[in-house]
Kinemage of the C-alpha trace (Angstrom):
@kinemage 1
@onewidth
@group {chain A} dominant
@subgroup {mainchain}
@vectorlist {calphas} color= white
{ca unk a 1} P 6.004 102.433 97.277
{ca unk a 2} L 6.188 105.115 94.949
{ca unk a 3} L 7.288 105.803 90.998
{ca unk a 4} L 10.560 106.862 90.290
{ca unk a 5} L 9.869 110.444 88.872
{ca unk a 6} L 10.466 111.770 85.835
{ca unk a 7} L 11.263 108.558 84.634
{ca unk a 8} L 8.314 107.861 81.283
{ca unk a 9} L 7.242 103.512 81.456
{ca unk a 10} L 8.176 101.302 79.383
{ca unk a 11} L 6.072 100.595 76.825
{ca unk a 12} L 5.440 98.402 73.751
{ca unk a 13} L 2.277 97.555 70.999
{ca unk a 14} L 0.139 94.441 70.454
{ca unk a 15} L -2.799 93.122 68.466
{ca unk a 16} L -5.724 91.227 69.597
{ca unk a 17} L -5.378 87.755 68.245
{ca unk a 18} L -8.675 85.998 67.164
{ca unk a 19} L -7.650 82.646 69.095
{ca unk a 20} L -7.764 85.317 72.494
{ca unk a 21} L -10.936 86.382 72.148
{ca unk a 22} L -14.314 84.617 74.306
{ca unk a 23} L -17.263 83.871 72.295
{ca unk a 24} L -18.264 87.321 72.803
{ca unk a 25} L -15.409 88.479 70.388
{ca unk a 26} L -14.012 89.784 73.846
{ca unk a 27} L -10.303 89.650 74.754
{ca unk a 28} L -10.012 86.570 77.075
{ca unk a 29} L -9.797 87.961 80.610
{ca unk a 30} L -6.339 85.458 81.213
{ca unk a 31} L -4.802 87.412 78.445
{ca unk a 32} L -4.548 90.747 80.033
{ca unk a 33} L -2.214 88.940 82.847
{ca unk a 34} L -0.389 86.887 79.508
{ca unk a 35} L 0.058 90.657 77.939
{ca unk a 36} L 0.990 92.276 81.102
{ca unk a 37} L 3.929 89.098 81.461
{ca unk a 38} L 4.906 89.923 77.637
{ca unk a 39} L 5.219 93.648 79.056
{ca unk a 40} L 7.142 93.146 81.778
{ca unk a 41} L 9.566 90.016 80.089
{ca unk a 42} L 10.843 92.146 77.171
{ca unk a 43} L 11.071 95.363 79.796
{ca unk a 44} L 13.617 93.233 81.392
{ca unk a 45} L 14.920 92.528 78.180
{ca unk a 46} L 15.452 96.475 76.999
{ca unk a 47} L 17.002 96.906 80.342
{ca unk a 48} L 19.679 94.424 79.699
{ca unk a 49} L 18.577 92.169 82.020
{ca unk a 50} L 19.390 88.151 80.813
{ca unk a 51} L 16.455 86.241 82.800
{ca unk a 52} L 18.733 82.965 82.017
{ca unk a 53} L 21.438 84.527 83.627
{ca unk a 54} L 19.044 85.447 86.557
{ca unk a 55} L 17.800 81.720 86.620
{ca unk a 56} L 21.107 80.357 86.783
{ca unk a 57} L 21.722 82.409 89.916
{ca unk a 58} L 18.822 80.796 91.564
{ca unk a 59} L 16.547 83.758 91.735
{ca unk a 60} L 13.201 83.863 89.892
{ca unk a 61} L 10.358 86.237 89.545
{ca unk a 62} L 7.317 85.930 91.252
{ca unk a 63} L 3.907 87.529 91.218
{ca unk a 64} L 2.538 87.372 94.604
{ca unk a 65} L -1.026 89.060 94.117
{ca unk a 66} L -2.770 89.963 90.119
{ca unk a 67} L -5.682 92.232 90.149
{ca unk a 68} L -6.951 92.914 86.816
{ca unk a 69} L -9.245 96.315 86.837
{ca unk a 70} L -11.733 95.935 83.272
{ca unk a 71} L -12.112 99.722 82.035
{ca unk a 72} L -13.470 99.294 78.230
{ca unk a 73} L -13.518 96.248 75.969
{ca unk a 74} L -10.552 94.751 73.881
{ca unk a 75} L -11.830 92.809 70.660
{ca unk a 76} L -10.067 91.096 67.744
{ca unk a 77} L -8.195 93.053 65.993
{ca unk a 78} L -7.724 96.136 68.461
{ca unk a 79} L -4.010 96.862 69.251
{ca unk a 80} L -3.132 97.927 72.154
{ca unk a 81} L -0.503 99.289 74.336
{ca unk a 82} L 0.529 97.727 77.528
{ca unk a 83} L 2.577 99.839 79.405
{ca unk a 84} L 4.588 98.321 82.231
{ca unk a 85} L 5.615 101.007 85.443
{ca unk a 86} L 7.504 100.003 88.189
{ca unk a 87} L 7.411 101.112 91.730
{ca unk a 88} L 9.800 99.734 94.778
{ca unk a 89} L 10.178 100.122 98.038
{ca unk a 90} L 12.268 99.183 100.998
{ca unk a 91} L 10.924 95.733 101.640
{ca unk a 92} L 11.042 92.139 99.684
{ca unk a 93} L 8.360 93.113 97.219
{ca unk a 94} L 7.374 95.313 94.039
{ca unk a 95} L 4.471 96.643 92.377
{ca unk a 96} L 4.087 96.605 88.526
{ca unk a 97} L 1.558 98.388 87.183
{ca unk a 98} L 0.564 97.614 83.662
{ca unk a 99} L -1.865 100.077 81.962
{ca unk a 100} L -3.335 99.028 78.412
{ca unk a 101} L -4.581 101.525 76.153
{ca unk a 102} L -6.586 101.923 72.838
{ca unk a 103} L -4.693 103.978 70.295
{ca unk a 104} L -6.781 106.525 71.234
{ca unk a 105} L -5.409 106.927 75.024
{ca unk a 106} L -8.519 105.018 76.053
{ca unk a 107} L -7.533 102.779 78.916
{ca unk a 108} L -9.057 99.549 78.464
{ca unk a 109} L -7.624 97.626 81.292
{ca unk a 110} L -5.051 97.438 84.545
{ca unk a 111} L -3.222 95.094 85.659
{ca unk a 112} L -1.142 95.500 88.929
{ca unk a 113} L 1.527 92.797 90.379
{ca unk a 114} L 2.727 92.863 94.122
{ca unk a 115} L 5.900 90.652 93.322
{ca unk a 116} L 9.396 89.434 94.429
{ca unk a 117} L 12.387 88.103 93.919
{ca unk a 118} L 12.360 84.124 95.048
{ca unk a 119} L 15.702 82.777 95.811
{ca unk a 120} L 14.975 79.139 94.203
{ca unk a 121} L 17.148 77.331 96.941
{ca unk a 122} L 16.262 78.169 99.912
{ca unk a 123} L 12.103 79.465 98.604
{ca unk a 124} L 12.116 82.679 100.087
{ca unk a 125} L 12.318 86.180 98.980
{ca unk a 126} L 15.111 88.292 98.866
{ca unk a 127} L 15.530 91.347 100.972
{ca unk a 128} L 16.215 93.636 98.172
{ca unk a 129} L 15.100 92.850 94.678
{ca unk a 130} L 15.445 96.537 93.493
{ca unk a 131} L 19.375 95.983 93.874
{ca unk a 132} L 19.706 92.662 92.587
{ca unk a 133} L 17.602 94.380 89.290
{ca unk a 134} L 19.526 97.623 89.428
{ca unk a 135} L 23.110 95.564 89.502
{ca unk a 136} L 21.832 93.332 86.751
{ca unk a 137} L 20.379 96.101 84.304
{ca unk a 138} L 21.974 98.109 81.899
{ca unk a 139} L 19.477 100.366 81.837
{ca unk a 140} L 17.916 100.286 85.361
{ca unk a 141} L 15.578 103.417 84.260
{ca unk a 142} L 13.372 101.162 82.351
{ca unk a 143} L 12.710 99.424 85.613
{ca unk a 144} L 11.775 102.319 87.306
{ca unk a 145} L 15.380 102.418 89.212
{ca unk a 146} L 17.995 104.926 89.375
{ca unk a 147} L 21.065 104.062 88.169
{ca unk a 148} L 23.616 102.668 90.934
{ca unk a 149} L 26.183 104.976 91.910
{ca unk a 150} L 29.828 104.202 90.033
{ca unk a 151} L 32.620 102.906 91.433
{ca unk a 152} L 34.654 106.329 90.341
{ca unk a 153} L 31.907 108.192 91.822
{ca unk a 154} L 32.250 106.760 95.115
{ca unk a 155} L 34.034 108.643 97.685
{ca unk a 156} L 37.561 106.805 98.273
């Protein structure tokens, strides 16, 4: 799986809560997977994905594998920004790759997801979740796709 090139991640800017932090005034580690799912759920969003729409279809996102990588501490009050790249394949899953940074560029955490698309019937992947996201997205770019070729592009 590779990046699309050329193509900057989305990207967006948090604060550290004080009910996230350990008794160590460190961010909880579960919360760098809950920022990375904030990441990815309003990338969907700016693409113009509707995840109820995507429900009702009977598909659902799925992580399949989380590994969080610890780089430098988060504490109250830090913000942060959690970046959320894409990168797709040929096969049933994805990889999203959230970096989060100090203002200062510092990375202070990754977080990668091997995920998929479920269809909720039958409880199986689907064979291609980069086109069911590129025919559902406005703006496929923010999800690391090309846009689909258009229907008056298309040879006749």
């Amino acid at each position: 799986m590779t990046p699309t090139a050329g193509i900057e991640p989305f990207s967006l800017r948090l604060e550290v809560r004080i009910s996230e932090v350990d008794p160590q005034l460190h961010l909880n580690g579960g919360c760098y997977v809950q920022y990375g799912d904030h990441a990815r759920f309003q990338c969907v969003r700016a693409a113009g994905v509707s995840v109820e729409k995507l429900l009702a279809d009977g598909l659902g996102p799925v992580n399949l594998e989380t590994v969080i990588r610890y780089r430098h501490e988060l504490r109250a009050g830090d913000q942060v920004d959690v970046s959320c790249d894409w990168e797709w394949g040929d096969g049933k899953t994805y990889r999203v790759r959230h970096l989060m940074r100090h203002l200062d560029g510092t990375v202070a955490a990754e977080v990668d997801h091997v995920s998929g698309l479920l269809d909720l019937g039958a409880r199986r992947l689907i064979a291609d979740p980069a086109g069911e996201w590129r025919a559902r997205a406005a703006r496929p770019e923010l999800l690391g796709l090309r846009p689909a070729p258009s229907d008056s592009a298309r040879p006749a």
